[in-house]
ZABADO-310942 format. One record per residue (C-alpha): x, y, z. Coordinates in steps of 0.05 Angstrom, whole numbers, plus 5000, padded with zeros to 4 digits. Layout:
<rs>
<r px="X" py="Y" pz="Z"/>
...
</rs>
This chain:
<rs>
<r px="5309" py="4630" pz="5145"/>
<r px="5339" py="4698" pz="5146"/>
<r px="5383" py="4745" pz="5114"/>
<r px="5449" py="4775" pz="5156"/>
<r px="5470" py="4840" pz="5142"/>
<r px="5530" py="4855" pz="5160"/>
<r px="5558" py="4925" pz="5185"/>
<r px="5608" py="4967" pz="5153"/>
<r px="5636" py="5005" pz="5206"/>
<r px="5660" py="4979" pz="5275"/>
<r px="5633" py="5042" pz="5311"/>
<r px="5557" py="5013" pz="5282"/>
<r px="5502" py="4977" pz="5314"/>
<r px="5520" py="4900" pz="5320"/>
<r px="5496" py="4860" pz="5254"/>
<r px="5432" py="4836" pz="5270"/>
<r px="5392" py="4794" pz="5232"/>
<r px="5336" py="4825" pz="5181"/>
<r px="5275" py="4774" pz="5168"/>
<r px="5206" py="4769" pz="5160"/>
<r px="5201" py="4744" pz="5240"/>
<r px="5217" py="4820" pz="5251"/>
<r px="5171" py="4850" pz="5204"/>
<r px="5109" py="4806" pz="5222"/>
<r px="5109" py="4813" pz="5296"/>
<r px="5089" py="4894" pz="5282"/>
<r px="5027" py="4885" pz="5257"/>
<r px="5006" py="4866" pz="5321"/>
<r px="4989" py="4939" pz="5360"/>
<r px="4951" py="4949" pz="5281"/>
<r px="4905" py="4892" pz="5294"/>
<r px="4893" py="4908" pz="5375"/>
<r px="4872" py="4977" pz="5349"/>
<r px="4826" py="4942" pz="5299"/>
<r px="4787" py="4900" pz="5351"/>
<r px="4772" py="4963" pz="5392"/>
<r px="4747" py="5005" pz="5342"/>
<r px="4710" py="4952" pz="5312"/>
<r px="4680" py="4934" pz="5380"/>
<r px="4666" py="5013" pz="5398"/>
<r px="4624" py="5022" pz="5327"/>
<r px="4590" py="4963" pz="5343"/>
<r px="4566" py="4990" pz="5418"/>
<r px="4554" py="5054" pz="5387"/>
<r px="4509" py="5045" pz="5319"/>
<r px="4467" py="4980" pz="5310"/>
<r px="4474" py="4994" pz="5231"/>
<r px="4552" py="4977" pz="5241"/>
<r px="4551" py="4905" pz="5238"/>
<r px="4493" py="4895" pz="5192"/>
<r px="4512" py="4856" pz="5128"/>
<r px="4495" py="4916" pz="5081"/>
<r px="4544" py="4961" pz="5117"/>
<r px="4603" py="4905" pz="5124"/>
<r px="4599" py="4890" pz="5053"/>
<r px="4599" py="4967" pz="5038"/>
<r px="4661" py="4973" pz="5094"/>
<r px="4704" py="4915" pz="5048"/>
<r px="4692" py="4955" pz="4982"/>
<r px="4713" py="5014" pz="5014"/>
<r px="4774" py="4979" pz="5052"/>
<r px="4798" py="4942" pz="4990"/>
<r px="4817" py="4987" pz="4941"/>
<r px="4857" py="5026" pz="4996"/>
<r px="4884" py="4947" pz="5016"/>
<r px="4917" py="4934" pz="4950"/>
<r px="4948" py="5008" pz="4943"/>
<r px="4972" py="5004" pz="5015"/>
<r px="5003" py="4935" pz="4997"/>
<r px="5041" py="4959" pz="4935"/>
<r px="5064" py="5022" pz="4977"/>
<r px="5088" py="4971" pz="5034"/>
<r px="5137" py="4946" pz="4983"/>
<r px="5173" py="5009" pz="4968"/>
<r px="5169" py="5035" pz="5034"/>
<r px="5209" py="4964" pz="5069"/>
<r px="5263" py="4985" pz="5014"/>
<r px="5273" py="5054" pz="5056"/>
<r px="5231" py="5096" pz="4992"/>
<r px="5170" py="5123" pz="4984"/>
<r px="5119" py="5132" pz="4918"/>
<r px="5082" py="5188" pz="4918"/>
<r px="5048" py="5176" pz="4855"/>
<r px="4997" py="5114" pz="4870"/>
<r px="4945" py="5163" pz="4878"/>
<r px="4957" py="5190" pz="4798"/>
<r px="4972" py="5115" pz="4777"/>
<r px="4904" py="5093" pz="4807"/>
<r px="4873" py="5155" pz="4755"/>
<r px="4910" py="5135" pz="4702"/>
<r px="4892" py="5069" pz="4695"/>
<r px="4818" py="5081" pz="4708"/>
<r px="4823" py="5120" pz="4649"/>
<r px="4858" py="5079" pz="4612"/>
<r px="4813" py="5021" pz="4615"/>
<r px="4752" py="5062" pz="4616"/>
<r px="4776" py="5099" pz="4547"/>
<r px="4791" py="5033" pz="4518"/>
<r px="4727" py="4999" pz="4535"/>
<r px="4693" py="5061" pz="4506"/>
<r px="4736" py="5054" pz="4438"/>
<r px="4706" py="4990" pz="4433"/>
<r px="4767" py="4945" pz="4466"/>
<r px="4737" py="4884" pz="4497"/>
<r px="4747" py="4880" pz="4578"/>
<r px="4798" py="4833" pz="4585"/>
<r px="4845" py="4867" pz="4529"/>
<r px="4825" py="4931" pz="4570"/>
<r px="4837" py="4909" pz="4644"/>
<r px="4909" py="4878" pz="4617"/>
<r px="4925" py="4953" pz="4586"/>
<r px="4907" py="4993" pz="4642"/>
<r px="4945" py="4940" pz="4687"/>
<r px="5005" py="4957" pz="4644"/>
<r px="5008" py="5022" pz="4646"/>
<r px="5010" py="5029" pz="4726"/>
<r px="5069" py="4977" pz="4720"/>
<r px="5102" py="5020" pz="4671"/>
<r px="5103" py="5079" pz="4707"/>
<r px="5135" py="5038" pz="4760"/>
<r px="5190" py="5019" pz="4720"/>
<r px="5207" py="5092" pz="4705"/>
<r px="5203" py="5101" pz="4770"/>
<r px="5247" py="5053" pz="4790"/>
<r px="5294" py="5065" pz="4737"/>
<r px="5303" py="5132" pz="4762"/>
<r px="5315" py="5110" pz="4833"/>
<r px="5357" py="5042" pz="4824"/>
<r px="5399" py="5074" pz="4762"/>
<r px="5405" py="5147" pz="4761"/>
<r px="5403" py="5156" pz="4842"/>
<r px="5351" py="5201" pz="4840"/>
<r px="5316" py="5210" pz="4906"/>
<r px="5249" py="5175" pz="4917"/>
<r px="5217" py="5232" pz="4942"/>
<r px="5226" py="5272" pz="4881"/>
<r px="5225" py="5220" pz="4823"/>
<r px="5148" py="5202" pz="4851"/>
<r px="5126" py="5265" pz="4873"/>
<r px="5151" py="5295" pz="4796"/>
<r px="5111" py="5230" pz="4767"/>
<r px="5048" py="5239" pz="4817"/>
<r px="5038" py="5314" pz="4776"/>
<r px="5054" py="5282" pz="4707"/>
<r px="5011" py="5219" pz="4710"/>
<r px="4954" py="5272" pz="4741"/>
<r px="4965" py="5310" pz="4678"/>
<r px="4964" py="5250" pz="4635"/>
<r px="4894" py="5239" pz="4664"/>
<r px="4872" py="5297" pz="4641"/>
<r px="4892" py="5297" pz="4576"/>
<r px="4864" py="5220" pz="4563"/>
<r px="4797" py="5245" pz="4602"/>
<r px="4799" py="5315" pz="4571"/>
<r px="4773" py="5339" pz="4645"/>
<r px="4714" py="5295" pz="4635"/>
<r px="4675" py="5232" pz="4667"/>
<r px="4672" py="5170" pz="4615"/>
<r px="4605" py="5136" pz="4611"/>
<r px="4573" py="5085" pz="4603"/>
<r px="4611" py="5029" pz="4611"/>
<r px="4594" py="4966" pz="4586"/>
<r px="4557" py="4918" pz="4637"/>
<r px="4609" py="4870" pz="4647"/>
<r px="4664" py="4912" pz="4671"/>
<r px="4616" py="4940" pz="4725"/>
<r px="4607" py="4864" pz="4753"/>
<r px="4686" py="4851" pz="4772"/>
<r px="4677" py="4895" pz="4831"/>
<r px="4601" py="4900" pz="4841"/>
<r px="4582" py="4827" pz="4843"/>
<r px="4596" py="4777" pz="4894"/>
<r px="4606" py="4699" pz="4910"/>
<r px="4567" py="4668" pz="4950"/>
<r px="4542" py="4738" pz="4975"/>
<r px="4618" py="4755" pz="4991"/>
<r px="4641" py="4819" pz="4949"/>
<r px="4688" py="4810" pz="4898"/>
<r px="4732" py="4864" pz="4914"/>
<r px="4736" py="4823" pz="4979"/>
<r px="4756" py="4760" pz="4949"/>
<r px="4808" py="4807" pz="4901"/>
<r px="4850" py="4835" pz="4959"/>
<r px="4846" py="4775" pz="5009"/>
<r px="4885" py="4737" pz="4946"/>
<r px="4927" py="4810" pz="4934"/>
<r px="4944" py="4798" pz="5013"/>
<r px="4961" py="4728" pz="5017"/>
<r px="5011" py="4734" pz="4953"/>
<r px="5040" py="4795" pz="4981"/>
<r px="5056" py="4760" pz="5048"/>
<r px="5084" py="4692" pz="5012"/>
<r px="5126" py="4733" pz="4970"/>
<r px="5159" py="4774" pz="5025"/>
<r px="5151" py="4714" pz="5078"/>
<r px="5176" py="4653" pz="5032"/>
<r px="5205" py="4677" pz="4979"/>
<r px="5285" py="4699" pz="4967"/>
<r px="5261" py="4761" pz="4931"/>
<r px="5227" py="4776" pz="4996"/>
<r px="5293" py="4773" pz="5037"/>
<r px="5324" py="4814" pz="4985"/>
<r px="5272" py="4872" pz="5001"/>
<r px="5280" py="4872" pz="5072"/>
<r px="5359" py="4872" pz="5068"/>
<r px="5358" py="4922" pz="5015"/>
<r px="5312" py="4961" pz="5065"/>
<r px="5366" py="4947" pz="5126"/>
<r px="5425" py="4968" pz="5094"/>
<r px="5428" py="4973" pz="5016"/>
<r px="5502" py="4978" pz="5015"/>
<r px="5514" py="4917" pz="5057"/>
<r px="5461" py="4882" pz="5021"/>
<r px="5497" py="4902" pz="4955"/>
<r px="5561" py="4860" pz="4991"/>
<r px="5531" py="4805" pz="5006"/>
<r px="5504" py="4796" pz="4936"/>
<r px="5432" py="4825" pz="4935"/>
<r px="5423" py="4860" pz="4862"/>
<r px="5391" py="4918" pz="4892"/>
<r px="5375" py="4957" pz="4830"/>
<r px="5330" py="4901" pz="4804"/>
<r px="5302" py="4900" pz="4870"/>
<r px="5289" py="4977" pz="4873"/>
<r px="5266" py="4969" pz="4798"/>
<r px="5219" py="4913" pz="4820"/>
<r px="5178" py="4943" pz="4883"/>
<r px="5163" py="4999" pz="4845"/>
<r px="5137" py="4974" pz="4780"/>
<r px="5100" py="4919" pz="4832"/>
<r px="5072" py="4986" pz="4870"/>
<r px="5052" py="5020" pz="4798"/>
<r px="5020" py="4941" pz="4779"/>
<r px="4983" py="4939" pz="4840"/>
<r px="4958" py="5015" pz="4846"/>
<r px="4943" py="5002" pz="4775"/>
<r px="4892" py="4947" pz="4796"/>
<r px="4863" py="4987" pz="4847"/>
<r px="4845" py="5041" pz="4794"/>
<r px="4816" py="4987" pz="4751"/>
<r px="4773" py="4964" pz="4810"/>
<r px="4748" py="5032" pz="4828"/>
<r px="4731" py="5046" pz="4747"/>
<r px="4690" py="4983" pz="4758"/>
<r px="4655" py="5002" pz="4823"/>
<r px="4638" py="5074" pz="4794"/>
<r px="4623" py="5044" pz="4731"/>
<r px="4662" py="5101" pz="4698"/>
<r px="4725" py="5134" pz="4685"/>
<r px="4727" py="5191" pz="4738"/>
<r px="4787" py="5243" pz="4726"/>
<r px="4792" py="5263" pz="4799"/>
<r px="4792" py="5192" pz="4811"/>
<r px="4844" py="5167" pz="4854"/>
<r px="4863" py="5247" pz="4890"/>
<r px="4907" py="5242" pz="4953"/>
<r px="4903" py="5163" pz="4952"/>
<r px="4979" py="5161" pz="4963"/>
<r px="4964" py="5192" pz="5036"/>
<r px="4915" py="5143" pz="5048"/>
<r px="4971" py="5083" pz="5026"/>
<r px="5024" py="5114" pz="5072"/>
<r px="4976" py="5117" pz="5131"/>
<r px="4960" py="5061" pz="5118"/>
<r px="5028" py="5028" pz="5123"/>
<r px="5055" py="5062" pz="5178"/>
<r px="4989" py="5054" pz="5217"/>
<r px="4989" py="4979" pz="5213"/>
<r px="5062" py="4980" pz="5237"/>
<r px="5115" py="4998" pz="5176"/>
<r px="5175" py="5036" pz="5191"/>
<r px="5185" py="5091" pz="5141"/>
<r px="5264" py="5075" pz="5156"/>
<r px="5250" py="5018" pz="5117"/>
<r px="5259" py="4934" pz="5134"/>
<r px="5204" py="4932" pz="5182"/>
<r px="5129" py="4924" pz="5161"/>
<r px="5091" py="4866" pz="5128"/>
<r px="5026" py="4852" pz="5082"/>
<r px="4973" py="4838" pz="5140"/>
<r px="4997" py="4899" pz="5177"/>
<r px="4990" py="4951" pz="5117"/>
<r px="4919" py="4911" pz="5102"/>
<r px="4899" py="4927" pz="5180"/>
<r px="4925" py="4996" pz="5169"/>
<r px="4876" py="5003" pz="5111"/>
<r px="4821" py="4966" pz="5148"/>
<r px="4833" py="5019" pz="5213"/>
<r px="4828" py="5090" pz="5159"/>
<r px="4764" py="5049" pz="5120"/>
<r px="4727" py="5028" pz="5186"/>
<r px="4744" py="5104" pz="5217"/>
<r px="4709" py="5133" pz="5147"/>
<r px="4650" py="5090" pz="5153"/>
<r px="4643" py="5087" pz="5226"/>
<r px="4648" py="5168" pz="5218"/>
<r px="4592" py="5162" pz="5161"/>
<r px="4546" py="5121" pz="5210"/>
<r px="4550" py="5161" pz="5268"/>
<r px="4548" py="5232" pz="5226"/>
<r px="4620" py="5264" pz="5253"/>
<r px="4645" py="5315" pz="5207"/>
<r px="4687" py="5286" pz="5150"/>
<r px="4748" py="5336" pz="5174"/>
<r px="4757" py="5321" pz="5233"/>
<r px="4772" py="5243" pz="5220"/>
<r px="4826" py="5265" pz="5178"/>
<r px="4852" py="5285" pz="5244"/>
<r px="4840" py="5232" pz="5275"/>
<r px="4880" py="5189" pz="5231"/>
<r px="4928" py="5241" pz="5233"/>
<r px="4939" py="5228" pz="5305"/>
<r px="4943" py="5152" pz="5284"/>
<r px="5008" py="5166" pz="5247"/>
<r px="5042" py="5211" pz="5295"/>
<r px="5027" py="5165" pz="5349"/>
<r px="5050" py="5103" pz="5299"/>
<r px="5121" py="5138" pz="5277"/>
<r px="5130" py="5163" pz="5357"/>
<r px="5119" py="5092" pz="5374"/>
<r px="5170" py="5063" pz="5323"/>
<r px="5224" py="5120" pz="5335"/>
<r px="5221" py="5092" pz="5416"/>
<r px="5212" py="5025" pz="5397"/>
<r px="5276" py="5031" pz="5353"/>
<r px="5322" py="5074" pz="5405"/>
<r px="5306" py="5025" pz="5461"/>
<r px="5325" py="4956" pz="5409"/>
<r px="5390" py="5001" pz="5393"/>
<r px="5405" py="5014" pz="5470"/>
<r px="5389" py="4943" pz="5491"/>
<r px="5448" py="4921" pz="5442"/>
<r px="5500" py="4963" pz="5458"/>
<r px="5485" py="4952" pz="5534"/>
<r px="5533" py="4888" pz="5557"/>
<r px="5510" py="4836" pz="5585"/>
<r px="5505" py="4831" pz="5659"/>
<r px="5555" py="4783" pz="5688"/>
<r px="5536" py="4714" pz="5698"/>
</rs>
């Protein structure tokens, strides 16, 4: 099924129809990128494919998966968060403070959790109700939730942890990471939800046009509201995850993650203009920046200048999708050749 938005204005673009068809199909340039670079490591370092390094590659990639997939959500709504990167801090040391307090882990992991969905909520509060720009309400929350950090950490690692916390994201199943097993699930819920679900139409018509959407009888605010506590929720987990793999409650912990998530997305084929992107492409996208890092690591090049490299990746990801979208709008104002 899909969602018809219709246009306000006659001297618009034709309605056009706003699904998850669209979305999916961009993924597709994400994953051909994926298969050469994972095919180009492999000629190039014997180490790349060995089970030790993969396993290392998906607790690397999976952390940046889940973020990426909570920043998808804002981003197909035409916003942006800015503050995963501080939400992914503050909830490591949340639950890392708590489990040092005495809390037990699951009381711990739930708090933490909470907290990166509650900054969400402000932050979609702020968007959805007072029309504050997305841009500035996360970027103002990215420097307060850093400060919060600070103050729960005092500036300072917390250790030790107690053992069990360390296994969620060190131990495996069957010799498959957990952290694995954690963001394949994160994955296949995200794409259900924005592939079957109503909610999920909502998002991308919201996304298309938010005032035609409004119209037609989307409650936008609750969706606004909703992708960006689901972003806090989800960035929140990620910081619970990493707490686990360090075993500790790092302060700097979670620094320039929300460049990471927007690469990410717009890597594995999300439009920043919002209504176009899906859960396997922003998961591809944080596969491409995680297999770059490691493949870098392998083959000793210089930290800096993959940065740049996935630099490039962006430009050349937003050039493609400005084209892409000027040639769809010329091909539908062009009439049709008579038959």
């Amino acid at each position: 099924m899909a969602l018809v938005v219709r246009e306000r204005d006659l001297g618009d673009p034709p309605p056009r129809i706003v699904g998850w068809r669209e979305a999916v199909g961009r993924e597709g340039g994400g994953l051909v990128v994926l298969v050469i670079l994972f095919g180009a490591l492999a000629l190039a370092t014997d180490s790349f494919l060995t089970s030790g390094n993969l396993a290392n590659l998906s607790r690397q990639w999976a952390v940046f998966g889940i973020i990426a997939i909570g920043e998808l959500l804002v981003i197909l709504t035409k916003g942006i968060d800015l503050s995963v990167g501080s939400v992914v801090g503050l909830s490591g040391a949340v639950v890392a403070q708590l489990l040092v307090a005495g809390f037990p882990v699951p009381v711990a992991v739930l708090c933490a959790a909470a907290a990166g969905a509650a900054v969400g909520v402000v932050n979609g509060v702020l968007v959805a109700y007072a029309k504050l720009p997305p841009f500035i309400v996360t970027l103002g929350m990215m420097g307060a939730a850093r400060g919060l950090v600070l103050v729960i950490t005092g500036a300072n690692t917390i250790q030790p942890l107690p053992d069990g916390f360390a296994s969620i994201a060190n131990d495996t199943v069957w010799g498959i990471p957990n952290l694995f097993l954690i963001t394949v699930v994160v994955i296949v819920l995200a794409g259900f939800l924005l592939r079957r679900t109503v909610f999920g139409r909502y998002v991308y018509a919201t996304g298309s046009n938010a005032e035609s959407a409004r119209l037609a009888g989307v409650p936008v605010p609750r969706v606004l509201v909703t992708v960006y506590a689901l972003s806090g929720l989800l960035a929140g987990i990620g910081g619970i995850l990493l707490a686990s793999r360090l075993d500790a409650g790092v302060p700097t912990m979670g620094e320039t993650y929300e460049l990471d998530a927007i690469a990410a997305c717009v890597i594995g084929g999300a439009s920043l203009f919002g209504a176009k992107g899906s859960a396997l492409g922003a998961a591809a996208g944080a596969l491409i920046t995680s297999t770059l890092n490691n493949g870098g690591n392998l083959l000793g090049i210089n930290s800096f200048y993959l940065r740049i490299a996935i630099g490039v990746l962006i430009l050349l990801a937003v050039a493609f999708d400005q084209l892409q979208g000027r040639l769809s709008t010329r091909a539908a104002r062009t009439p049709p050749a008579p038959g």
